[in-house]
C-alpha positions as CSV (number, residue, x, y, z in Angstrom):
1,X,-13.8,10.8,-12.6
2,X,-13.6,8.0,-14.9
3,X,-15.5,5.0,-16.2
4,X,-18.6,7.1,-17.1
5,X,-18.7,8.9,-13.7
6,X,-18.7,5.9,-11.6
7,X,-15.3,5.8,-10.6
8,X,-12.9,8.1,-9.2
9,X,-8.8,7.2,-9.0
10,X,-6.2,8.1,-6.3
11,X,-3.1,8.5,-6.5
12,X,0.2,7.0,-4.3
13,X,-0.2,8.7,-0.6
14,X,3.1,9.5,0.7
15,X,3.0,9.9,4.7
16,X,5.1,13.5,6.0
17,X,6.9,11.2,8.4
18,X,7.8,14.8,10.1
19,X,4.2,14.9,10.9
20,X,3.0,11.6,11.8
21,X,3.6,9.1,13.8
22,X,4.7,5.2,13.3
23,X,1.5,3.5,12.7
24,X,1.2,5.9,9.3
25,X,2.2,4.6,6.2
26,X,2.7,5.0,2.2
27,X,-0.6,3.5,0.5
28,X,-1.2,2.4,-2.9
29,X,-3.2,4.0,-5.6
30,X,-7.2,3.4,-4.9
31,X,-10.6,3.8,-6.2
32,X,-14.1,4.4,-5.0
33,X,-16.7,2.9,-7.7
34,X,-20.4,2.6,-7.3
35,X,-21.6,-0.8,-7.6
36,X,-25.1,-1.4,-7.6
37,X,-26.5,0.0,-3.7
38,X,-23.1,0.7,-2.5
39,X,-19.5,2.0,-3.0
40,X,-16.7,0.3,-3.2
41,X,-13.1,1.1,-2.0
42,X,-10.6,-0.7,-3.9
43,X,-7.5,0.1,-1.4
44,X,-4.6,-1.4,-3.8
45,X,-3.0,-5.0,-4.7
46,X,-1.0,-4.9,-1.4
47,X,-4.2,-4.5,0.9
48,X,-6.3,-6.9,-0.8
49,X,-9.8,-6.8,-2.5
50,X,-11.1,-3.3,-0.4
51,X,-13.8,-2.5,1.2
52,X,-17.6,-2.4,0.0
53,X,-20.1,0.2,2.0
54,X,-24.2,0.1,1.0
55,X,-26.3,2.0,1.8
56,X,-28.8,1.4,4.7
């Protein structure tokens, strides 16, 4: 976790192209952080700004 708990980093996914089929690809590092009522899902510069989920 970093940024006093509220944040929580990942790492490069690399797709077992052995084990997978074509729609599967590499990602770029992401990070969930909690802002305000929800969480947000920062999917990388190549994706765009994420995703935001609050609760209901």
């Amino acid at each position: 976790m970093a940024d006093g708990g509220n944040r929580i980093n990942f790492g490069t996914a690399v797709v077992d192209t052995a084990r997978s089929g074509r729609m599967c690809r590499d990602t770029d590092p992401s990070f969930f952080t909690v802002a305000g009522s929800g969480i947000l899902h920062d999917v990388g510069p190549a994706h765009g700004s994420g995703y935001r989920c609050n609760r209901a």
